[in-house]
C-alpha positions in Angstrom: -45.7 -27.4 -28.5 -49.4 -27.6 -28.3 -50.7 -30.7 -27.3 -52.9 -31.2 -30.1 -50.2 -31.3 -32.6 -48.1 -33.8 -31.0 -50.0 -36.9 -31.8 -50.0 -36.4 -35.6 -46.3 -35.7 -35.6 -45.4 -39.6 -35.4 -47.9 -40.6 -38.2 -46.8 -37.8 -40.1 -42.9 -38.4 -40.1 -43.2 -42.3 -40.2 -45.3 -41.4 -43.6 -42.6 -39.3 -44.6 -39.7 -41.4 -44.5 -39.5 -43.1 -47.4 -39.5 -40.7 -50.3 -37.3 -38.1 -48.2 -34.8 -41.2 -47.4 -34.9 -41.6 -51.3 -34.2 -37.8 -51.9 -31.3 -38.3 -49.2 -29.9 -41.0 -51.9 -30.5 -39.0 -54.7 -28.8 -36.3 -53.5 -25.8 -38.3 -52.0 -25.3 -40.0 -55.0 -25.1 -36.7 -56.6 -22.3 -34.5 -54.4 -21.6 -30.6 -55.2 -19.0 -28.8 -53.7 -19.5 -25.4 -52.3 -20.4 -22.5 -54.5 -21.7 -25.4 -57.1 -24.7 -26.8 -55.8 -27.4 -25.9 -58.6 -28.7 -29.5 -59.1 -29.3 -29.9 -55.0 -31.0 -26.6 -54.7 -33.2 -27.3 -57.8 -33.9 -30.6 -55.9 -35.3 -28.3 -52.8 -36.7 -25.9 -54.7 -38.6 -28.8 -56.8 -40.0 -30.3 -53.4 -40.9 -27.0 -52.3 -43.1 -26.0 -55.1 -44.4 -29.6 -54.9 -45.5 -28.6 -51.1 -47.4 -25.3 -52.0 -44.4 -23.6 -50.2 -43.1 -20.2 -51.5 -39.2 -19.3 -51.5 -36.5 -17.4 -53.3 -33.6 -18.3 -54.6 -29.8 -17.0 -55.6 -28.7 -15.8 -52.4 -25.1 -17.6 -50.6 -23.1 -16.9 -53.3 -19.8 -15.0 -53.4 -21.0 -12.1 -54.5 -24.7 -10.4 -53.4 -27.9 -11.8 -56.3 -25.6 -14.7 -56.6 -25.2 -18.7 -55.1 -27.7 -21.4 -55.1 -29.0 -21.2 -51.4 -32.8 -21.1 -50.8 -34.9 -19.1 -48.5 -38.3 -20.6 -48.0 -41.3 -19.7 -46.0 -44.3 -21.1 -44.1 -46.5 -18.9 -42.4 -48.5 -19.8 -39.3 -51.7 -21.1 -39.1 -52.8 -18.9 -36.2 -54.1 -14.9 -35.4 -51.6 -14.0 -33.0 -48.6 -16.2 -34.2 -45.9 -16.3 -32.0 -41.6 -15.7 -32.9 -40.7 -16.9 -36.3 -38.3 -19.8 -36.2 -35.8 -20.1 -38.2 -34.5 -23.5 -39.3 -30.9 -24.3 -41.3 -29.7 -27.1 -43.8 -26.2 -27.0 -45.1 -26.1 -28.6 -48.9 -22.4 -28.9 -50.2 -20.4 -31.6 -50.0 -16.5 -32.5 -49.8 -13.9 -32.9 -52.8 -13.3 -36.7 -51.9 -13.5 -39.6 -53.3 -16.2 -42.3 -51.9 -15.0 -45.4 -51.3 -18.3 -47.0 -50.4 -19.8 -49.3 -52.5 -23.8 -49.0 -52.9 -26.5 -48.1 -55.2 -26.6 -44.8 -54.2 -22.8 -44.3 -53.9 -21.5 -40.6 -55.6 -21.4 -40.5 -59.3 -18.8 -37.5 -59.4 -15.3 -38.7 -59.0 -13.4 -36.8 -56.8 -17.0 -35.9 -54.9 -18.9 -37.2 -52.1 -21.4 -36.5 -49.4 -18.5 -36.9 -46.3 -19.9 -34.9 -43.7 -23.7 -35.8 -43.7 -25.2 -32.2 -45.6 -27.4 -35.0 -48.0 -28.7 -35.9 -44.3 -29.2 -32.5 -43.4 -30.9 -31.3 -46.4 -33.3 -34.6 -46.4 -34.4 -33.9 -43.1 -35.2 -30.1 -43.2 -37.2 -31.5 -46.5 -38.9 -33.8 -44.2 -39.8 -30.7 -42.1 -41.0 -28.5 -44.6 -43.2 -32.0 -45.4 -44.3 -32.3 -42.2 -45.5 -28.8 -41.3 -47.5 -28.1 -44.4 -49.4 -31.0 -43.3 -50.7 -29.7 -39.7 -53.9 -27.6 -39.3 -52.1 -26.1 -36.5 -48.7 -23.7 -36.5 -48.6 -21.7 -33.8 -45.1 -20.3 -35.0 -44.3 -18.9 -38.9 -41.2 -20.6 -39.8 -38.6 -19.9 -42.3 -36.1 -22.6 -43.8 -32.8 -21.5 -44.8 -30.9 -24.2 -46.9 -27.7 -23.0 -47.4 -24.5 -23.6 -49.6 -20.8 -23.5 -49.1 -20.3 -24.7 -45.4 -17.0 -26.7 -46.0 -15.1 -23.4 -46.1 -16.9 -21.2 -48.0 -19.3 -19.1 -45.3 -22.3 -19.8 -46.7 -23.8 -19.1 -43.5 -22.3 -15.3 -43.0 -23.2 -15.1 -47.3 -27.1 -16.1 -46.4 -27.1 -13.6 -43.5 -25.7 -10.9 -45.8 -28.5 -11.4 -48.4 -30.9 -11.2 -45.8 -32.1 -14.2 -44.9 -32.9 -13.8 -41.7 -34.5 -10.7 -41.8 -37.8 -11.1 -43.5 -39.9 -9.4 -46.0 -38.4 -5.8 -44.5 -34.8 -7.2 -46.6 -34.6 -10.1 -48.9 -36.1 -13.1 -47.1 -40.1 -13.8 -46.0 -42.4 -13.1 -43.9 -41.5 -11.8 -39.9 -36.9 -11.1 -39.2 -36.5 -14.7 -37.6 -36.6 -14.4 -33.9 -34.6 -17.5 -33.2 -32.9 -20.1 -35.1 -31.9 -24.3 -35.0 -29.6 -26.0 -36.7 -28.6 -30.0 -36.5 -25.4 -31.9 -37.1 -25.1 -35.8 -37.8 -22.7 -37.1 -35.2 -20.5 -40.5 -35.4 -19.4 -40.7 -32.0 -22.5 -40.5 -30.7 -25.5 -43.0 -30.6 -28.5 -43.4 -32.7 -31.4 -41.7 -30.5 -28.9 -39.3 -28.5 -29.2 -35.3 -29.4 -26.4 -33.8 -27.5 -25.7 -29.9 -26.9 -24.5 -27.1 -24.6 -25.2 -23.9 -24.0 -22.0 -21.2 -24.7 -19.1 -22.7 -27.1 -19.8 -26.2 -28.8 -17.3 -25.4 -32.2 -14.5 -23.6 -32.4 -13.4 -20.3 -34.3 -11.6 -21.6 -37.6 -9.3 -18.6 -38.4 -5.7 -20.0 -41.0 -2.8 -18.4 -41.7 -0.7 -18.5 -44.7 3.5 -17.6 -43.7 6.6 -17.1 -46.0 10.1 -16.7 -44.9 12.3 -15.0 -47.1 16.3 -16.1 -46.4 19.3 -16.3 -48.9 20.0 -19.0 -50.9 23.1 -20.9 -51.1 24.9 -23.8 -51.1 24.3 -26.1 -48.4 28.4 -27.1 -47.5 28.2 -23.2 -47.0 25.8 -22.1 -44.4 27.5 -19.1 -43.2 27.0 -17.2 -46.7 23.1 -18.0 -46.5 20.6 -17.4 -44.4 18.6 -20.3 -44.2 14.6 -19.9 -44.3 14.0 -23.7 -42.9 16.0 -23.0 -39.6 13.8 -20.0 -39.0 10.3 -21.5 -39.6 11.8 -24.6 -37.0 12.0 -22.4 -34.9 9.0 -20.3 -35.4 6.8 -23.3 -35.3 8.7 -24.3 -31.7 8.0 -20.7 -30.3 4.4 -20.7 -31.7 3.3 -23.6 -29.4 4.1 -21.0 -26.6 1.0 -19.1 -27.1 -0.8 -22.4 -26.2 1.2 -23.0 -22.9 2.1 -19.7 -21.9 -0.1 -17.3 -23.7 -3.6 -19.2 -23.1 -4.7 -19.1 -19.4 -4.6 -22.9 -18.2 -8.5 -22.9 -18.0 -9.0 -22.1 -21.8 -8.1 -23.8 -25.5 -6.2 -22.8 -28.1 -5.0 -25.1 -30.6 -1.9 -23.7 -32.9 -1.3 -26.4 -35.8 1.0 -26.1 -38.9 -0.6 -28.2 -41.5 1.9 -27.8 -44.4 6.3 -26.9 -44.6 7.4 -26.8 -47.9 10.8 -25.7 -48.9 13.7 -26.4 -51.0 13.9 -29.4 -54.1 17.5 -30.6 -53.4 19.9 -32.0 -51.1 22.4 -29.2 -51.1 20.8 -26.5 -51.5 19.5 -24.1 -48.5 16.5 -22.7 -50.2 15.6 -18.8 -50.3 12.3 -19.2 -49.0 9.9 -21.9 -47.0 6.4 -21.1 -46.4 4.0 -22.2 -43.6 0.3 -23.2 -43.7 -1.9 -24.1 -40.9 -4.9 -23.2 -38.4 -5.4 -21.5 -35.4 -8.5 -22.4 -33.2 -9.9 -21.0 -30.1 -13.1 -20.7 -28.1 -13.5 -17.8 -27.4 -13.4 -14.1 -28.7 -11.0 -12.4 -26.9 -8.8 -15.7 -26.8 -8.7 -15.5 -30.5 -8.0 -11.2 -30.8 -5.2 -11.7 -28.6 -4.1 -15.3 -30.4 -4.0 -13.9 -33.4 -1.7 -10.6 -32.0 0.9 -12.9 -30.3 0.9 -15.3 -33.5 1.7 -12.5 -35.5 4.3 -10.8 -33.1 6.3 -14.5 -32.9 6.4 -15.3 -36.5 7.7 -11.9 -37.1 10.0 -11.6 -34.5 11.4 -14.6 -34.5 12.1 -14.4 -38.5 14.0 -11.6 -37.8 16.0 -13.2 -35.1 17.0 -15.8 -37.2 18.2 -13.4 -40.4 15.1 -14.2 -42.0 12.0 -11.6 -42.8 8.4 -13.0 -42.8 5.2 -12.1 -44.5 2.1 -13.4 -42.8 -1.0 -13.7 -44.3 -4.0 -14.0 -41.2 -6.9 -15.2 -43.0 -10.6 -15.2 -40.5 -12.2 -18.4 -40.4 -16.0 -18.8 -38.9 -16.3 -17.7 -35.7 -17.2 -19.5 -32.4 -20.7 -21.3 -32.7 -21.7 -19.8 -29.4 -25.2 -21.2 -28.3 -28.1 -19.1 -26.5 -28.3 -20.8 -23.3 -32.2 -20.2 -23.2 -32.0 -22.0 -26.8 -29.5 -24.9 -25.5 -31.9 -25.3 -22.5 -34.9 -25.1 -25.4 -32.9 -27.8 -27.4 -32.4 -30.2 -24.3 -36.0 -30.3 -23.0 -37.5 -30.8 -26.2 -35.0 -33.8 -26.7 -36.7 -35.1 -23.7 -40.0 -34.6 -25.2 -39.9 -35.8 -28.2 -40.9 -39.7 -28.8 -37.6 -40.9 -30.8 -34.9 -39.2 -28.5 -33.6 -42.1 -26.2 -31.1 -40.1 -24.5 -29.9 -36.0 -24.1 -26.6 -36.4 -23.3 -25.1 -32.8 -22.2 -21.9 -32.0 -23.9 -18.9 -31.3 -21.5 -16.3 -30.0 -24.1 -16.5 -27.8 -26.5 -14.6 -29.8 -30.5 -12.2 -27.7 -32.0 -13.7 -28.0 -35.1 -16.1 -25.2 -36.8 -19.3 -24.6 -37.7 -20.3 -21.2 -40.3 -23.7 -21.8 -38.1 -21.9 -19.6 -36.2 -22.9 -16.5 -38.0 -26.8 -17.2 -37.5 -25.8 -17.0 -33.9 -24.4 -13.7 -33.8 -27.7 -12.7 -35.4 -30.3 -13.9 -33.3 -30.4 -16.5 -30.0 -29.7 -19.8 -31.6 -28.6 -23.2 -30.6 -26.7 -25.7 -33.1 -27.0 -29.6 -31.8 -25.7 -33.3 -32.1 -27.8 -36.2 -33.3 -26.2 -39.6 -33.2 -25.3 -41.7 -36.3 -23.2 -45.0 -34.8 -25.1 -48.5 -34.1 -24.3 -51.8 -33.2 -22.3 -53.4 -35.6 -21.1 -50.0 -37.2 -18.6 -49.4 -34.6 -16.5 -47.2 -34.7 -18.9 -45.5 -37.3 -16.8 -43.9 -40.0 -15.6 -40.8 -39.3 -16.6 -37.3 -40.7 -14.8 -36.3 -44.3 -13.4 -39.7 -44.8 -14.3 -41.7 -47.4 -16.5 -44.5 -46.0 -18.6 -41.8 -44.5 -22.4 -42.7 -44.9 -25.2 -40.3 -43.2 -27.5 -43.1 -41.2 -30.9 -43.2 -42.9 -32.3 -44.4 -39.0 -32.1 -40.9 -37.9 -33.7 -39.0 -40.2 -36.6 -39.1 -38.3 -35.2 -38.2 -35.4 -33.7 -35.4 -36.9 -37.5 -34.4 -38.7 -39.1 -34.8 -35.0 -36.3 -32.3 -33.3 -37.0 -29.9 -35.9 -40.5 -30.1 -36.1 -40.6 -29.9 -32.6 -38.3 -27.0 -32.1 -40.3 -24.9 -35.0 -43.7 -25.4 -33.1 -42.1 -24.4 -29.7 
């Protein structure tokens, strides 16, 4: 980043924080779930226009034209501009009910803000706020604030409609050359950023099982063929691929959320059915997870009498980072005035990210901030219901981004 610039970025973000920590509580205090978020993106696209900033809108839906997600644009200030940085908010939120008791607290029952995307969206705002207030951007950027990351790939759907790929498909200006994206993080400490380069989230693929058997009366098990014995044992052999599948050195994690079968005491049902999620880290991990999962469950309903039809339903894929963009990431965390600490991350969470499809786009990195402080330990946790995003790193968050766009 020029060194120019860097003064006015404190002055500028400290200005900011007020009004953008009030459109954090506006929009917390208003959740939508994925695929509904009209009011949030008119909020953005309302502090857009405000800024002088152009953008378009309807794109992250289910279907191509459709969604609420928002592609905005500001050029650089410069003759020979350099790559065109892309930046990413997620906007939905979780169907759960708060139990948090504040002014701002969700109006929606059944609705709240439990993973921080109010947080997210606030900050990029801040950004956008921010950059349209320096004489100097040696970079164009483009802001993508997207819907439907709790489960619905909004992420793959805003990639699909082009927003990556400048004015050549449906998006602005020069294809993005890079991109950044930030998560709020409760186990880590307000003024950490925290990264790595290769895996940091986990692919999220889930599979949906039944067992077909014969149904009988349960003093009779010799004239039914029971549908609960087989998915026993189909759940025991599916650990297998963990231990004896996986090489030692990598992760898989094989978990069966949900058994239902039967509704009486003596009756061996004709069917049970499985739910649950597979993760891994890596790409050829999960191609040959997914080929041994399928294998077991089908074998092993047939060896018990049973037959099986599997549903395999592809989650997001691994959020692999650039390494040039991790290393990026960590050196401007050292830079920048309100990071305290960059604290490498030395596991990979088994949890996922639809980031992930930016990064098989263009070199990206996706990163930490902390949330927890003195006093709010342990910090509530992400999707439960005394989740709060911290209003003290919001700055932060604006200074990494800002940052990380004028690199």
């Amino acid at each position: 980043m020029p060194n120019t610039i860097a003064p006015q970025l404190s002055s500028l973000i400290q200005d900011a924080h007020d009004e953008i920590t009030a459109i954090r509580h506006d929009l917390h205090a208003h959740p939508e779930i994925l695929f509904t978020e009209e009011r949030t993106s008119r909020v953005v696209q309302e502090e857009l226009a405000r800024l002088g900033i152009t953008f378009k809108t309807n794109m992250g839906g289910r279907e191509p034209g459709t969604g609420f997600g928002v592609v905005a644009h500001i050029p650089a200030t410069v003759d020979a501009p350099g790559d065109c940085i892309g930046l990413r908010a997620d906007m939905d939120a979780l169907p759960i009910e708060e139990a948090n008791d504040m002014a701002y607290k969700s109006t929606k029952p059944g609705s709240m803000h439990a993973c921080g995307h109010d947080g997210h969206t606030a900050i990029l705002l801040g950004v956008a706020r921010v950059l349209m207030q320096l004489e100097q951007r040696p970079n164009p950027v483009t802001l993508v604030f997207q819907p439907a990351e709790e489960g619905g790939g909004g992420g793959d759907k805003m990639c699909r409609d082009g927003a990556l790929d400048g004015d050549e498909a449906n998006g602005f200006g020069p294809p993005v050359a890079r991109m950044y994206g930030l998560h709020g993080w409760p186990d880590l400490p307000v003024g950490t950023v925290a990264t790595k380069p290769g895996a940091l989230l986990a692919a999220t693929d889930t599979f949906d099982i039944s067992i077909e058997g014969v149904q009988g009366h349960a003093a009779y098990p010799h004239l039914c063929v029971d549908p609960v014995v087989a998915a026993s044992h189909i759940i025991t052999m599916a650990q297998s691929i963990v231990s004896r599948t996986t090489r030692p050195t990598d992760s898989v994690v094989v978990t069966f959320g949900s058994v239902h079968a039967g509704s009486a005491y003596n009756v061996i049902p004709e069917q049970c059915t499985l739910k649950g999620t597979v993760r891994t880290l890596d790409m050829d991990t999960r191609a040959k997870t997914k080929a041994r999962f399928l294998e077991l469950v089908e074998q092993g309903a047939k060896a018990m009498g049973c037959q099986a039809q599997i549903q395999w339903n592809d989650g997001y894929p691994v959020t692999l980072n650039d390494p040039n963009e991790a290393a990026r990431v960590a050196q401007t965390a050292t830079e920048s005035v309100l990071v305290t600490d960059f604290q490498p991350v030395q596991e990979p969470s088994m949890g996922g990210e639809d980031f992930s499809y930016y990064a098989l786009k263009v070199p990206a990195c996706f990163y930490l901030i902390g949330l927890s402080e003195p006093g709010r330990d342990p910090y509530p946790g992400l999707h439960t219901p005394n989740f709060d995003f911290n209003d003290k790193v919001i700055p932060l968050g604006i200074e990494m981004m800002c940052r990380l766009a004028l690199s």
